[in-house]
One Martini backbone bead per residue (centre of mass of N, CA, C, O) as a GRO file, in nm:
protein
  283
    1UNK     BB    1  37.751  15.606  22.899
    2UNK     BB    2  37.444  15.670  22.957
    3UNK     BB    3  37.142  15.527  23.055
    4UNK     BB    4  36.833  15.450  22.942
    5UNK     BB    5  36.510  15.500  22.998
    6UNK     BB    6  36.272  15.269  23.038
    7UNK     BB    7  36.011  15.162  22.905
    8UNK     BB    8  35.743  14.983  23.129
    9UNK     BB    9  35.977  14.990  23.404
   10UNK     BB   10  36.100  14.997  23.678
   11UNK     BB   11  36.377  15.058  23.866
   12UNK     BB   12  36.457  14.810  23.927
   13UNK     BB   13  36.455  14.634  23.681
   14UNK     BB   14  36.632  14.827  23.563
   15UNK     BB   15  36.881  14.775  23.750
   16UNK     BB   16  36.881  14.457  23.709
   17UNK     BB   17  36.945  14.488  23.372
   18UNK     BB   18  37.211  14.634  23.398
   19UNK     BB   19  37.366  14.464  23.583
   20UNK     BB   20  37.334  14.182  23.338
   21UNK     BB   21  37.466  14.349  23.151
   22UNK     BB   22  37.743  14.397  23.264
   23UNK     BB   23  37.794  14.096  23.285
   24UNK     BB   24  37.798  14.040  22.988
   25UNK     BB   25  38.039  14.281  22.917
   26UNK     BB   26  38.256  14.120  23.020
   27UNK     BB   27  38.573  14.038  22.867
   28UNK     BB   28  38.488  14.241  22.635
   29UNK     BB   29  38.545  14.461  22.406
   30UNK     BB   30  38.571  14.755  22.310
   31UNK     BB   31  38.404  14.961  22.148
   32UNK     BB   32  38.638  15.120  21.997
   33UNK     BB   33  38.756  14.846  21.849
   34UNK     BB   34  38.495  14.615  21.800
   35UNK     BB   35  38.257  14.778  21.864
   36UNK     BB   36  37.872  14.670  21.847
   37UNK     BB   37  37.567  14.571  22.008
   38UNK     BB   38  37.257  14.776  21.942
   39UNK     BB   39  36.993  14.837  22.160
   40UNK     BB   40  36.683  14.984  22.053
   41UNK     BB   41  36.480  15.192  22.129
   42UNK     BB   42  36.167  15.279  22.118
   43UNK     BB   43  35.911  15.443  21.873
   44UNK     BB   44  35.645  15.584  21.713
   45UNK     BB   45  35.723  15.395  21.453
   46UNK     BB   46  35.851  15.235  21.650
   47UNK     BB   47  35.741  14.972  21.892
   48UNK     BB   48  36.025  14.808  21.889
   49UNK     BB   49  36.297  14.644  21.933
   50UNK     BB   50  36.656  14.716  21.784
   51UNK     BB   51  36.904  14.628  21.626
   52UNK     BB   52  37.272  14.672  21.557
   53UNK     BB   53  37.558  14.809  21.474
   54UNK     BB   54  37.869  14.914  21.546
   55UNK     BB   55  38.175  15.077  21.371
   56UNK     BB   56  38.492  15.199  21.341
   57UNK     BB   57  38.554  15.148  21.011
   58UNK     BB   58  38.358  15.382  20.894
   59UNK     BB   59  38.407  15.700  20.869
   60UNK     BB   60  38.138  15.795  20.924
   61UNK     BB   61  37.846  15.628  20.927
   62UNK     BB   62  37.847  15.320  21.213
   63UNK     BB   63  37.567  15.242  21.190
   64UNK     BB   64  37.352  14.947  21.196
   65UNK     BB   65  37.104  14.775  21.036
   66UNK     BB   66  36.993  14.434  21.159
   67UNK     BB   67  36.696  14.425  21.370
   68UNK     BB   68  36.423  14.315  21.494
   69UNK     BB   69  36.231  14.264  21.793
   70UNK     BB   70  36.063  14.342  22.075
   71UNK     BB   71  35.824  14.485  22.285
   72UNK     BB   72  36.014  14.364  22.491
   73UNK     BB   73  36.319  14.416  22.697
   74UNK     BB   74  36.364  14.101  22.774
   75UNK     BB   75  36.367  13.943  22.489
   76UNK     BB   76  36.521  14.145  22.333
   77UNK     BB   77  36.806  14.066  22.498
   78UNK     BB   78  36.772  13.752  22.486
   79UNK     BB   79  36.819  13.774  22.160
   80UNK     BB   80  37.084  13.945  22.152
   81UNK     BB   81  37.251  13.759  22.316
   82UNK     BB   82  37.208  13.496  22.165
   83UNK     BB   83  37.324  13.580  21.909
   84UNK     BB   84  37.591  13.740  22.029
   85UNK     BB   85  37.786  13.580  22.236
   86UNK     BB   86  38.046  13.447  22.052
   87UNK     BB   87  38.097  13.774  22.067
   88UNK     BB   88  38.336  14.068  22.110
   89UNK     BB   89  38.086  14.202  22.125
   90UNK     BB   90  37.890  14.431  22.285
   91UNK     BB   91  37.597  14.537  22.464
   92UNK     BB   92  37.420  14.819  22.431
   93UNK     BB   93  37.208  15.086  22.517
   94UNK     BB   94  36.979  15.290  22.293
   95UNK     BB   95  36.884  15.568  22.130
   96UNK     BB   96  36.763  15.705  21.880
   97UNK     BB   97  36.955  15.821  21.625
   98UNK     BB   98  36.887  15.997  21.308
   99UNK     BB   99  37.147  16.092  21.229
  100UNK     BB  100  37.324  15.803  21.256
  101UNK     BB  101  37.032  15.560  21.164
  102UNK     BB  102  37.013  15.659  20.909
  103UNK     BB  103  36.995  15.629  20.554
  104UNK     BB  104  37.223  15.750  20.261
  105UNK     BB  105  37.243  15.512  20.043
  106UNK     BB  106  37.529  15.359  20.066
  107UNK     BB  107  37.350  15.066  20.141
  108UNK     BB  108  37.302  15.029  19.824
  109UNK     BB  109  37.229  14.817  19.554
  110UNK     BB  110  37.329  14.857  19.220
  111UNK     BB  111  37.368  14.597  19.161
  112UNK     BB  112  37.265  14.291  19.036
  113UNK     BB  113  37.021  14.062  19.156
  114UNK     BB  114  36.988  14.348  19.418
  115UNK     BB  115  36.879  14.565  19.303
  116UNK     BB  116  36.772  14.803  19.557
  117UNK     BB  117  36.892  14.672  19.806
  118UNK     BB  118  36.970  14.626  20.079
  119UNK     BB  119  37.185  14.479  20.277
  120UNK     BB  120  36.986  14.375  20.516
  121UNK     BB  121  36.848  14.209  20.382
  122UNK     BB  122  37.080  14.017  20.218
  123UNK     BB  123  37.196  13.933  20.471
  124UNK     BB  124  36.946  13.743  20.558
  125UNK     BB  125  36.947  13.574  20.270
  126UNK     BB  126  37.268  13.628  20.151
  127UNK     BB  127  37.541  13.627  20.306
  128UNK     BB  128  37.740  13.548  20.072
  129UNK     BB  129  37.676  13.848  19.905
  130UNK     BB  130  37.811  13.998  20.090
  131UNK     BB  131  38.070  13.877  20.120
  132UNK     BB  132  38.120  13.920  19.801
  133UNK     BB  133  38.166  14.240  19.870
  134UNK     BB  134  38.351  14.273  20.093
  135UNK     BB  135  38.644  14.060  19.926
  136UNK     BB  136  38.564  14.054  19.571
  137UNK     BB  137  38.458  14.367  19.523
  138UNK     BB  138  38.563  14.642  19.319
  139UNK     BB  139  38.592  14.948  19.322
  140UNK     BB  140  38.559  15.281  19.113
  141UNK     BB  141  38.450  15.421  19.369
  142UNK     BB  142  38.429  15.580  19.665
  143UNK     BB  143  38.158  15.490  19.707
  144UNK     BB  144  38.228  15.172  19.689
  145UNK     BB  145  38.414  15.165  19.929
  146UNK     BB  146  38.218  15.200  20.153
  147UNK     BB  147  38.026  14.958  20.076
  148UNK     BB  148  38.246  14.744  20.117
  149UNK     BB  149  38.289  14.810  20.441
  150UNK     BB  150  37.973  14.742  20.501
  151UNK     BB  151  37.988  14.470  20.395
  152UNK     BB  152  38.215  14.408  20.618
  153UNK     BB  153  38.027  14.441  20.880
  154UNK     BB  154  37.803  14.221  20.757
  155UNK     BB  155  37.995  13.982  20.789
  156UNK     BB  156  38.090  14.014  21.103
  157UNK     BB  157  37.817  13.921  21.200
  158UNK     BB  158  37.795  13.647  21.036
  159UNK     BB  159  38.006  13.512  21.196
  160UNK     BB  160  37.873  13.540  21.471
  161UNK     BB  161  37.625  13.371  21.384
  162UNK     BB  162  37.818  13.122  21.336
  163UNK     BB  163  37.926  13.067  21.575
  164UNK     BB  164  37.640  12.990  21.724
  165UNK     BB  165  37.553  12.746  21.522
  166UNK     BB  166  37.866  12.605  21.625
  167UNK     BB  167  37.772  12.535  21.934
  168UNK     BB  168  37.460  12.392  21.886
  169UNK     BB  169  37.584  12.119  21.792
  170UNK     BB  170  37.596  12.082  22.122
  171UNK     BB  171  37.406  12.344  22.206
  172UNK     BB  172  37.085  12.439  22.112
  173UNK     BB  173  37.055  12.576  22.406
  174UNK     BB  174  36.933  12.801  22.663
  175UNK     BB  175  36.933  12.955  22.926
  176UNK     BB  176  36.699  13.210  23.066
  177UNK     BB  177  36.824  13.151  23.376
  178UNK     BB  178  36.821  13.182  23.724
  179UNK     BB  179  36.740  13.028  24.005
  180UNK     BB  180  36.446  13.243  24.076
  181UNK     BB  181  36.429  13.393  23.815
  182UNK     BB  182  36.225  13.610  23.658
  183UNK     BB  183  35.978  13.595  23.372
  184UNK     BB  184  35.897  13.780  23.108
  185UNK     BB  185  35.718  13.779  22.798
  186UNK     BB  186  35.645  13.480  22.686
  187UNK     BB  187  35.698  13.326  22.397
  188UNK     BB  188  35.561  12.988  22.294
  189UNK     BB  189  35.621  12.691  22.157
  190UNK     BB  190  35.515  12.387  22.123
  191UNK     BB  191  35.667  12.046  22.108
  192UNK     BB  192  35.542  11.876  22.380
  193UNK     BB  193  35.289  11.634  22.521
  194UNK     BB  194  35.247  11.496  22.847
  195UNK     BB  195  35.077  11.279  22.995
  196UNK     BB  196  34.928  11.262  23.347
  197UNK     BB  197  34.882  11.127  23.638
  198UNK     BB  198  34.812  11.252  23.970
  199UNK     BB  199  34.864  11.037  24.241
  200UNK     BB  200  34.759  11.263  24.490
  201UNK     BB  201  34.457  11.286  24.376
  202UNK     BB  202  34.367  11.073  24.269
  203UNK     BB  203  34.015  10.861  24.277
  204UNK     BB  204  33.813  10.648  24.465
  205UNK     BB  205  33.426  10.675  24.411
  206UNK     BB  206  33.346  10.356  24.485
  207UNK     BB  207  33.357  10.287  24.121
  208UNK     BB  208  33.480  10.560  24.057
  209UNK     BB  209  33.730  10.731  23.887
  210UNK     BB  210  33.935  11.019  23.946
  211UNK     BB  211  34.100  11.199  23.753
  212UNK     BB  212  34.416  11.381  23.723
  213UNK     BB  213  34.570  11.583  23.549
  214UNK     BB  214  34.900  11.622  23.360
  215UNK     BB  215  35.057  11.853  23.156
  216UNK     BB  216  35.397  11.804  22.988
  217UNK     BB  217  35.587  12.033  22.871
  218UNK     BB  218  35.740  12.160  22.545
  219UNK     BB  219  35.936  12.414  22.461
  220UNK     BB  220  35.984  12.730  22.250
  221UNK     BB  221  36.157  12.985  22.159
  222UNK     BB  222  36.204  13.181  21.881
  223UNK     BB  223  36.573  13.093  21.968
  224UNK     BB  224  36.576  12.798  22.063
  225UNK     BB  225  36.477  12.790  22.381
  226UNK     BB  226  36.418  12.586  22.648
  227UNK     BB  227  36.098  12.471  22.790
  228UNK     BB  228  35.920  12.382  23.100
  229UNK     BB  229  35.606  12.263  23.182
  230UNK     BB  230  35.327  12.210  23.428
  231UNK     BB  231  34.949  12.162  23.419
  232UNK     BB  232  34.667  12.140  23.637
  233UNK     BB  233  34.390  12.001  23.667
  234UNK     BB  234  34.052  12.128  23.835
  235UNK     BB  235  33.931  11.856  23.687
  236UNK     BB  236  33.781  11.516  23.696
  237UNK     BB  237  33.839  11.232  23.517
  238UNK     BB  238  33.761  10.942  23.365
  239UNK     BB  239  33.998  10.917  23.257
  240UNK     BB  240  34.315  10.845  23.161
  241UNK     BB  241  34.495  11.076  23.049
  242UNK     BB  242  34.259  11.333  23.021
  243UNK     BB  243  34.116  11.594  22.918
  244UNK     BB  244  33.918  11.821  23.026
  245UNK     BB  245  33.669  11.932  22.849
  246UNK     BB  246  33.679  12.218  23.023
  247UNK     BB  247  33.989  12.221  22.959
  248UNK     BB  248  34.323  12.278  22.805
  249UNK     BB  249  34.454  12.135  22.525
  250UNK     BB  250  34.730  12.090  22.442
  251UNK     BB  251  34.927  12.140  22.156
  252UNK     BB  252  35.149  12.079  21.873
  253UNK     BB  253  35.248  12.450  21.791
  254UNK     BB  254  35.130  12.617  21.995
  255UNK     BB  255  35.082  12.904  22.112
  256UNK     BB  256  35.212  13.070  22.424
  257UNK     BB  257  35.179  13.268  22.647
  258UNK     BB  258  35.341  13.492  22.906
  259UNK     BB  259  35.348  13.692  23.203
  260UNK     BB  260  35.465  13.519  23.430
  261UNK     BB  261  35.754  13.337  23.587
  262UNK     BB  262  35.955  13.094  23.786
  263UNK     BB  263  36.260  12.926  23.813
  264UNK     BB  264  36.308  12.605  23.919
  265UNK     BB  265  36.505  12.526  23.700
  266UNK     BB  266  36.820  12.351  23.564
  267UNK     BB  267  36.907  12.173  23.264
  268UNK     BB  268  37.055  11.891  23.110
  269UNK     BB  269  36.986  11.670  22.773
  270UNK     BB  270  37.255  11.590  22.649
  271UNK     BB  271  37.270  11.892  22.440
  272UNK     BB  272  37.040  12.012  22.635
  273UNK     BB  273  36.865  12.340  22.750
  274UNK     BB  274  36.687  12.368  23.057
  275UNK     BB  275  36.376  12.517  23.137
  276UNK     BB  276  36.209  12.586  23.447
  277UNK     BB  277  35.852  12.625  23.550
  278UNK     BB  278  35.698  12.833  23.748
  279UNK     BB  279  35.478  12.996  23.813
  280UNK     BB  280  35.231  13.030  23.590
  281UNK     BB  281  35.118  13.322  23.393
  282UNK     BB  282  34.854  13.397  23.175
  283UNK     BB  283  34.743  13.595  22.956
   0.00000   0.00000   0.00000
């Protein structure tokens, strides 16, 4: 199966991240066998990339659709290895093709209190009510035989879904990547701000003290993996541990761009694994 060339990146990023996905799919069963997890490339009216499940089980058309992802392609991945980790099926990337991730009806609920709606809509929301499709709803004709194949497909995502939930257990978060590692178009939301003294600035002249503030932050990515950096005042403050009125003092809630950072170390602290950033450049 060729490679599609990714829109929006280099060559060489292309190189180095088909390189990190076949080390991800190291391993893993053949898709021939227990299917695939497919991240597809954007199109003109979808310009997000998004998940599907390929399998092998239903006779005719075996892609299904599973969720969007973001519009940067390493995000995109890093969100699908992160939800698929724990499943035996590989990730790989391919362009969209409308004759066979088109749905033909076959996948839409006749019955019952989701009468009209989509499996993939009732299984982010109901995924037990998917489940009791798919091995307790008994069929009355050959259409929804295939129906209730469709519906153990999606059955078979929410436990590989359920594996990762329950290593989370231990385990509530993923590094981004290796030191030295550089990540881009990072979206995070602040979970703790501490601030302090930067000791090797801060300075007495004559009888005014001048702090030189620290905030170091800690946050977390769309799909719960954490990362810290800290952020140095360039200008400063007559108080001690506050952030000087001219610059931004971040806040626990806020969302932070990042267009693009270098990581300088991975920690565990308990059970929680943690990605420090430097060399942060925000959007």
């Amino acid at each position: 199966m060729a490679n599609p060339i990714l829109p929006g990146i280099s060559e060489a990023e292309q190189e180095l991240l088909y390189k990190k996905l076949n080390e991800y799919n190291q391993g893993r069963t053949s898709y021939k066998e227990a299917g695939a997890y497919l991240v597809v490339l954007p199109r003109p009216e979808s310009p997000r990339y998004s998940l599907w499940v390929y399998s092998p089980l239903p006779e005719r058309q075996s892609i299904f659709y599973v969720q969007d992802l973001s519009t940067d392609i390493h995000e995109s991945l890093r969100a699908a290895s992160s939800l698929c980790y724990y499943s035996p099926r590989c990730i790989l990337l391919v362009e969209y093709n409308a004759k066979r991730m088109q749905s033909k009806g076959d996948d839409i609920i006749s019955f019952g209190k989701y009468h009209g709606h989509f499996l993939h809509e009732i299984f982010r929301i109901d995924p037990a009510y998917v489940s009791w499709i798919a091995y307790k709803f008994t069929p009355r004709i050959p259409k929804q035989e295939r129906f209730v194949q469709i519906a153990q497909v999606y059955h078979s995502v929410h436990l590989d879904i359920q594996k990762r939930q329950a290593h989370q257990k231990y385990s509530t978060s993923h590094f981004l990547g290796k030191e030295g590692d550089k990540v881009k178009e990072l979206t995070l939301k602040v979970l703790r701000v501490r601030l302090e003294d930067d000791p090797y600035k801060t300075t007495v002249k004559g009888t005014t003290p001048y702090f030189y503030v620290r905030q170091i932050l800690t946050l977390e990515d769309p799909i719960g993996n954490l990362v810290t950096f800290r952020t140095n005042s360039r200008t400063a403050s007559r108080e001690s541990c506050q952030v000087p009125a001219t610059e931004h003092a971040f806040e626990p809630g806020e969302s932070v761009y990042i267009a693009s950072a270098r990581i300088s170390c991975t920690f565990t602290s308990g059970n929680k694994q943690y990605t420090r950033l430097n060399y942060v450049k925000f959007k």
